[in-house]
Every structure is written in structure tokens, then in C-alpha cells.
C-alpha positions as CSV (number, residue, x, y, z in Angstrom):
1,X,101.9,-57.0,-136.0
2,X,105.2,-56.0,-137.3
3,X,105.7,-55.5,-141.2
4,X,107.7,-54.0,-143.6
5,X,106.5,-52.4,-146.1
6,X,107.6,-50.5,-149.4
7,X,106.1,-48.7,-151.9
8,X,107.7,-48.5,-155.7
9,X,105.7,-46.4,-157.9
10,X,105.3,-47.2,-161.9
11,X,103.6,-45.7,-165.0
12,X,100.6,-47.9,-166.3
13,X,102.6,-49.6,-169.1
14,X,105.3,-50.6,-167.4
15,X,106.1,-54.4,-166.3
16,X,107.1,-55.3,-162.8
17,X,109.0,-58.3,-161.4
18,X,107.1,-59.0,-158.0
19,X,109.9,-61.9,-157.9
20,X,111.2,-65.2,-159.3
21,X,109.0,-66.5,-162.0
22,X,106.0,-63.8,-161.1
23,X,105.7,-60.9,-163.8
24,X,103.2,-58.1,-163.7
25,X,102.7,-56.0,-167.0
26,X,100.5,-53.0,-167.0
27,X,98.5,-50.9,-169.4
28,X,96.6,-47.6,-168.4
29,X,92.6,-47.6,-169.0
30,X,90.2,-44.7,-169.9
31,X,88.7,-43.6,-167.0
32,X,88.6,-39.9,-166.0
33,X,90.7,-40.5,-163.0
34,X,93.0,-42.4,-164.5
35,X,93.5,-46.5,-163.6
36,X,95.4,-49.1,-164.5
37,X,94.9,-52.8,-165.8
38,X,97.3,-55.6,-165.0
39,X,98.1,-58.8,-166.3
40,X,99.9,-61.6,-163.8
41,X,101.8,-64.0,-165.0
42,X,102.9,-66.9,-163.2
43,X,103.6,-70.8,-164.4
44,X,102.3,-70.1,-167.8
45,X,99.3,-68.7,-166.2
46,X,97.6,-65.8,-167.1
47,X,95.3,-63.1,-165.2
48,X,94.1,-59.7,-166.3
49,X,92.5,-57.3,-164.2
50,X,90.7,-54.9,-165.9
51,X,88.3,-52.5,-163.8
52,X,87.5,-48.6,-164.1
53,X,87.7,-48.2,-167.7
54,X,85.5,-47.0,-170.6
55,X,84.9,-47.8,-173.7
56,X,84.1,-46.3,-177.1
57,X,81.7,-47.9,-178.8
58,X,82.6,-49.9,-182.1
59,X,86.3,-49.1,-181.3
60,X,88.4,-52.2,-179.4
61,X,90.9,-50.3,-177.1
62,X,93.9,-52.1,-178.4
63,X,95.8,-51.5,-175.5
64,X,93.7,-54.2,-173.6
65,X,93.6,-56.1,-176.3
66,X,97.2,-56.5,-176.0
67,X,97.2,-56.9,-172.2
68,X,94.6,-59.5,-172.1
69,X,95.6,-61.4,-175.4
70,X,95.8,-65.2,-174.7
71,X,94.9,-65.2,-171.2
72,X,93.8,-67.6,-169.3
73,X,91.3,-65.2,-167.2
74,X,90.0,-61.8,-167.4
75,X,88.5,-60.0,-164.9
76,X,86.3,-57.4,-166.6
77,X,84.7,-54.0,-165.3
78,X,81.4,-54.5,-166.3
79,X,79.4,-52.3,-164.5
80,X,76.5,-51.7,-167.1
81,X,75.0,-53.5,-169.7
82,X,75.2,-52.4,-173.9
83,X,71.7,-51.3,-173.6
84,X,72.6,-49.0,-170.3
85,X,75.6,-47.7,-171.6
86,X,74.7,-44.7,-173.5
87,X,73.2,-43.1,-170.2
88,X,76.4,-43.4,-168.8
89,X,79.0,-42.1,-171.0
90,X,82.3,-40.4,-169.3
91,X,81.4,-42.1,-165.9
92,X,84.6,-44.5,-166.5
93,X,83.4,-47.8,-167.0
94,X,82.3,-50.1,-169.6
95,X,79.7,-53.6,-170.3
96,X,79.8,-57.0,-169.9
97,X,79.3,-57.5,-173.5
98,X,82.1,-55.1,-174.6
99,X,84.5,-57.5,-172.2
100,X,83.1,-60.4,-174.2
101,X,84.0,-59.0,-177.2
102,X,87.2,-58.1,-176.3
103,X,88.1,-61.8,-174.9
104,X,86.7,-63.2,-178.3
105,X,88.9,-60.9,-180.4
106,X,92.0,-61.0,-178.3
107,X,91.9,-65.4,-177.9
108,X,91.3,-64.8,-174.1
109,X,89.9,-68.2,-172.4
110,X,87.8,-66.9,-169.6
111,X,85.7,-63.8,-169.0
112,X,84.6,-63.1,-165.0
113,X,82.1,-59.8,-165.6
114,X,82.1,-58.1,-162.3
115,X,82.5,-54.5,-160.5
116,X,78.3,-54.5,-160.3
117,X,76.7,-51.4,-160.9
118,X,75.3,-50.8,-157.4
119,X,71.6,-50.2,-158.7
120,X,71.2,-54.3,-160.1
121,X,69.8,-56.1,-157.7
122,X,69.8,-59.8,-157.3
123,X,67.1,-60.2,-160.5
124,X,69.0,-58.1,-162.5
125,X,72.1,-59.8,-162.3
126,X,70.3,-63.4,-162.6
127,X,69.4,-61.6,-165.9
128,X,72.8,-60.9,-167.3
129,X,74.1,-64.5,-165.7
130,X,71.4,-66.2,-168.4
131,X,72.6,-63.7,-171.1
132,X,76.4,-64.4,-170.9
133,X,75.5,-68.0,-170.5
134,X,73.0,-68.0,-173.6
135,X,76.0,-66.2,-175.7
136,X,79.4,-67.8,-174.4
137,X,80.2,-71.4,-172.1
138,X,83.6,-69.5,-170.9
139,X,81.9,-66.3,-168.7
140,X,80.8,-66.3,-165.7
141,X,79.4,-63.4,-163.2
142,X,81.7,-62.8,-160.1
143,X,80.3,-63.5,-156.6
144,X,81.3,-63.2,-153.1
145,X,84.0,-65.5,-152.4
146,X,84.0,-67.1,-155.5
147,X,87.3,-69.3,-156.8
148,X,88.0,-70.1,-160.1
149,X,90.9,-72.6,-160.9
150,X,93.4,-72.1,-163.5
């Protein structure tokens, strides 16, 4: 297979054009490696993509709170649960409820929780499915080969 590729680097805060009518903004996350969250426009659609980042507790990181503000979807790293999270401060990532909170704060229309800690098994994550469902009708946990509509 033949193919051309080309590689343009960019500084997490930047926008991109990927083309007519497709726009790309960027924000950079907290996450000791650095990473970068993105937000695709197309068609007055909206989808963030928000993965390796951490959170402080009680503080909104307004820089995803711009990012995500509005959207139709966000992807969410949700790796551990509130009650988890304190065992895992400075490992770079951050809890489904904190991405809940953020979509309620910033108007976002759609939370998918994924990027599974690797230790919840199949009972644990039937476990936050019922909590996100008991506390919101617009989350939902990601699964293999999963499609959501927009």
C-alpha cells in the first residue's frame, strides 16, 4: 500500500484546519507526561476528547471547561472512580464523576466515561454503568465497538 504521509506538529492550544468545514482546537491536560485534549468540529457538531489528564479536586480545570463547553459529546478519561481517586494522585488521570461535573458545568450534552482502569472487571464497571445512569440520562460507559450518533 502506497501513502503519503505528513506530519505538522502543534502546541496543545492551538486550532487546526484538517480541511474545509473540519476544525480541530486543542487544549493541553495535566498529566505528567504531558497530553492534549481536542475538540472536532464539523456541521455544527461537536466532539471532545479528553483522556490522560488529572484533576484537582474541588477546582474545575477551566481550560476543559472551555474546550468541551456546548458540545455535543465528550469523551472523558475516567479511569477511577471519586472514591478511588485519592490513591492515585499524580498518576495522570481523573473520575467519571469529575467528567460529569465538568459536562454539567460547561452545558455539554453527552458524557462517554471511558479509558477503564485496567483492574475493573466486568462487575465493577456494571457498577459505575448503574451509578452514571442513577445520576444523569445523558452518560454512558464506552464499549468495544460502540457508535454513538450525533
Amino acid at each position: 500500500m502506497r501513502a503519503r504521509l505528513s506530519f505538522n506538529d502543534f502546541r496543545a492550544g492551538e486550532t487546526l484546519d484538517l480541511g474545509p468545514g473540519v476544525g480541530v482546537r486543542t487544549a493541553p491536560l495535566n498529566h505528567p507526561n504531558g497530553a492534549t485534549a481536542y475538540r472536532i468540529e464539523r456541521q455544527g457538531k461537536s466532539v471532545c476528547y479528553v483522556t490522560d489528564t488529572e484533576h484537582v479536586p474541588g477546582r474545575p480545570d477551566e481550560r476543559i471547561l472551555e474546550l468541551i463547553a456546548g458540545a455535543d459529546l465528550v469523551v472523558y478519561d475516567s479511569t477511577y472512580t471519586d472514591a478511588e481517586f485519592p490513591g492515585r494522585v499524580g498518576w495522570g488521570h481523573s473520575t467519571w464523576q469529575e467528567g460529569l461535573r465538568l459536562c454539567r458545568r460547561a452545558g455539554a450534552r453527552r458524557l462517554v466515561v471511558f479509558h477503564h482502569d485496567p483492574d475493573h472487571d466486568d462487575e465493577v464497571m456494571a457498577g459505575i454503568e448503574r451509578e452514571l445512569a442513577a445520576e444523569s440520562d445523558e452518560g454512558v460507559v464506552a464499549r468495544e465497538g460502540m457508535q454513538i450518533a450525533l
